[in-house]
N, C-alpha and C positions, 0 to 999 in steps of 0.2 A: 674647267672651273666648276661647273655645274658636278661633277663627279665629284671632287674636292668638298664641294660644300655639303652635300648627302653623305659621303661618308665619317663627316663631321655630325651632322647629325646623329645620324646613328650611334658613332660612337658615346655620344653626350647622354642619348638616350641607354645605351647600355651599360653607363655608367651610374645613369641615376635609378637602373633598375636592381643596377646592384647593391645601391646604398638602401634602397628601401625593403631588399630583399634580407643585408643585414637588420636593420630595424625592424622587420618583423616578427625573424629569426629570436632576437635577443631579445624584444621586450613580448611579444605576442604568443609568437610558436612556443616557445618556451614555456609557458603557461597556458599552453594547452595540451591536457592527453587524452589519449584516443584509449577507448576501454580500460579506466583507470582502475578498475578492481574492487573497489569498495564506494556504498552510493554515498553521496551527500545528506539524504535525506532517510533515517530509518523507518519501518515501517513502527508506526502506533498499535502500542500492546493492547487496548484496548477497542479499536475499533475494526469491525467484522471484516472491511472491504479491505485487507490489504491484501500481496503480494508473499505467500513465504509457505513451509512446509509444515505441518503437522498432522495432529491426529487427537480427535477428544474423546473420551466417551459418556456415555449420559445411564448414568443407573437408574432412572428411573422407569427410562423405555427400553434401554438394552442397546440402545442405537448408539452409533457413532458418527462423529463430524469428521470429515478428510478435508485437508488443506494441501492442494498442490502448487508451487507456482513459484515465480521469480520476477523481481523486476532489478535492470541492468541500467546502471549509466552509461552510455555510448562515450558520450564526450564532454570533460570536464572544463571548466577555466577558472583559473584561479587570480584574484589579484588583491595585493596586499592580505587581507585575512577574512576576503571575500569570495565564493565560492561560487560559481552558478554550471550547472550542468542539464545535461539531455538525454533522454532516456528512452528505455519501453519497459514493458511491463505482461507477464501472460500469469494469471492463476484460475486456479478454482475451486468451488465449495462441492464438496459430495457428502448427501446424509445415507449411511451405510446402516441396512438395518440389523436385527440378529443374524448371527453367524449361521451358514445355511447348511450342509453337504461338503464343508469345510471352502466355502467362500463367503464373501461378502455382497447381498446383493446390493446395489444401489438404486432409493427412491428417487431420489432428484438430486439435480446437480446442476449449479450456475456457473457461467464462465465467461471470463471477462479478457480483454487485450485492448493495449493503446498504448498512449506516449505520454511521457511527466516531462515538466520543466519543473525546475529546483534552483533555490538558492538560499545559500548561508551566510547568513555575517556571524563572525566570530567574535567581533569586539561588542557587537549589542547583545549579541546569543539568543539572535532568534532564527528559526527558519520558515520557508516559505514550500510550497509544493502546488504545481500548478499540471490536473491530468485530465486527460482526455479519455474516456475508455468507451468501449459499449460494451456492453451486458444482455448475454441470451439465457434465459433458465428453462431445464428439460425436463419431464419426468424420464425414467429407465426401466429396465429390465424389473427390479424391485418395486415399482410400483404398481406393477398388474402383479407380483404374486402376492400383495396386501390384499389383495381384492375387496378393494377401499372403492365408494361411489364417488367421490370427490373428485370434480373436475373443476379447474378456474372458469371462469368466464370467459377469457379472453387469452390465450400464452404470453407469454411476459416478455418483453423486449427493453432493452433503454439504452441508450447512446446519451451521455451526459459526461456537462463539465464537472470536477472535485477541485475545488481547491481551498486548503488546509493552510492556517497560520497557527506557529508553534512557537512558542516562548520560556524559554530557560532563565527561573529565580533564582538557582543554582544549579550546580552539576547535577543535584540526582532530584531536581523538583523541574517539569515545566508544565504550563499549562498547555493546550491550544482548542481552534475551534476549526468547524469543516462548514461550508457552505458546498451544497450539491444542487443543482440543477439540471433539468432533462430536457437535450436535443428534440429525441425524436421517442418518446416513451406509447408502449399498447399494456397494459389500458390507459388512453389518453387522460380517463377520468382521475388518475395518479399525476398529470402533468402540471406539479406544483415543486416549492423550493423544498430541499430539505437541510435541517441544519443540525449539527452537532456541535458540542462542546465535552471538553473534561480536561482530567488532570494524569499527571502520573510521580507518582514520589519511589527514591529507592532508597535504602540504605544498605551501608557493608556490612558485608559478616564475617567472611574470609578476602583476605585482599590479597594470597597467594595459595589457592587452592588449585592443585594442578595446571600451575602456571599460570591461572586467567583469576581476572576480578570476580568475585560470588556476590550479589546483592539480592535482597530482598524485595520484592515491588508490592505495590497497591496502584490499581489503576482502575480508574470511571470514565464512564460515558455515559451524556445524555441523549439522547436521539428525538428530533421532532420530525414526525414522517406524516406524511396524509397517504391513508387507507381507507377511503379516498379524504376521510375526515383527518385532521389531525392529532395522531394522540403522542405522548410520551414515551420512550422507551429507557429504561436502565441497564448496564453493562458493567457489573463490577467482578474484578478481575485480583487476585493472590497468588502468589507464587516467589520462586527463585530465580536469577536471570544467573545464568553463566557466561564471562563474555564482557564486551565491551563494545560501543559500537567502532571501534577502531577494527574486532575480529569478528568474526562468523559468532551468532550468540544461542544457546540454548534456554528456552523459558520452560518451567514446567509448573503449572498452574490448577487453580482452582477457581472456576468463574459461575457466576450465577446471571441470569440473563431476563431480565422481563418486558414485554413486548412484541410487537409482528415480528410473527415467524421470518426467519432469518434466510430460508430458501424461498425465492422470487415467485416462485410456482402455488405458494401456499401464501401469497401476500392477502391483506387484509385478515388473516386466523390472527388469532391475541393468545403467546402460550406464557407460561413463566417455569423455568429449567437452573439446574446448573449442570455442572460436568466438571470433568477432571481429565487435563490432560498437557500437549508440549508442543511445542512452537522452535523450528528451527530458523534462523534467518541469517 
């Protein structure tokens, strides 16, 4: 009897495991992928801190910007025209000075890794973007052949949250804003909010130019940073985009920059720059 009745269970129970293993299946799993290919969330053409490949250079000092890096969706989920996903992220900035002995030295170079959380609604068309990173900046090999006296204060560190709301007035206009704040920041005297805003607008020019959309951009930023005071910074940014964010995109640009210096090592300097250069993502 007792045998009878346990195996009754069991079976009951590996029945309802299997009902809910289909209702997982079909409404859950289903709507989850694992290393979906493309992120939810693009990187902003106009703000420094992203994730992606390029190279600038700056005619007025000779110098060059290097942008290395990636950031990956892990694990997407999708539901009705709603998106949210899980990520990481690794990049970095290297400022490359004149060409030496047929190399590139590099003065300093900041480098960042973490994890983003994302999400998309498609019917209101806005997105959200929520990371974690820390941030260490170095000087290198090219900064003792400047044989420059400049030393920080203090070496630069920050472990801070970013998180970014982005709003689409149409396809090729959105605005959005950045709120950043710091974990664990040296010089602690730096350990204050920092916030950004801007826009970015595109239009077409070729809507089948080697197979990919060709648009036009203008894109700003404004930056409030304390150094350790708080000043303003501007970020405007010209060029062509190749691409769409459906594929892999080519930007190739002209930006003019005013405010603290852009590598961590050299924070509190006030320069004002432009350059010319391309953005792969």
């Amino acid at each position: 009897m007792f045998f009878n009745k346990t195996k009754m269970i069991f079976n009951k129970s590996v029945f309802y495991s299997f009902l809910i293993f289909i209702f997982l299946n079909t409404f859950l799993f289903s709507q989850i992928k694992l290393l979906p290919g493309k992120n939810i969330f693009q990187p902003i053409t106009a703000n420094y801190n992203e994730s992606r490949i390029g190279l600038a250079y700056y005619p007025k000092t000779g110098y060059f910007k290097v942008d290395a890096g990636k950031s990956f969706d892990l694990i997407t989920y999708k539901s009705n025209l709603k998106y949210y996903s899980f990520g990481t992220e690794f990049f970095m900035h290297g400022l490359g000075l004149n060409i030496k002995e047929k190399r590139l030295p590099i003065d300093a170079a900041d480098g960042y890794f973490g994890v983003n959380f994302n999400y998309k609604d498609s019917l209101k068309f806005f997105n959200v973007r929520l990371r974690v990173l820390h941030n260490s900046a170095h000087f290198v090999d090219g900064h003792i052949e400047r044989k420059i006296n400049y030393q920080p204060k203090e070496n630069y560190v920050n472990d801070f949250f970013d998180f970014t709301f982005q709003k689409y007035l149409t396809n090729n206009f959105y605005l959005y804003s950045i709120i950043n704040y710091p974990i664990i920041i040296h010089p602690k005297e730096l350990h204050k909010l920092n916030l950004s805003f801007g826009f970015e607008l595109l239009e077409n020019i070729f809507n089948n130019f080697w197979n990919n959309e060709n648009k036009i951009f203008f894109a700003y930023q404004f930056n409030l940073l304390p150094i350790p005071k708080y000043i303003g910074s501007n970020h405007i940014m010209t060029g062509i985009n190749f691409g769409n964010e459906k594929t892999n995109q080519l930007k190739i640009y002209f930006s003019f920059y005013n405010g603290e210096k852009l590598f961590k090592q050299y924070y509190g300097i006030k320069v004002s720059e432009y350059s010319f250069g391309f953005y792969i993502e």
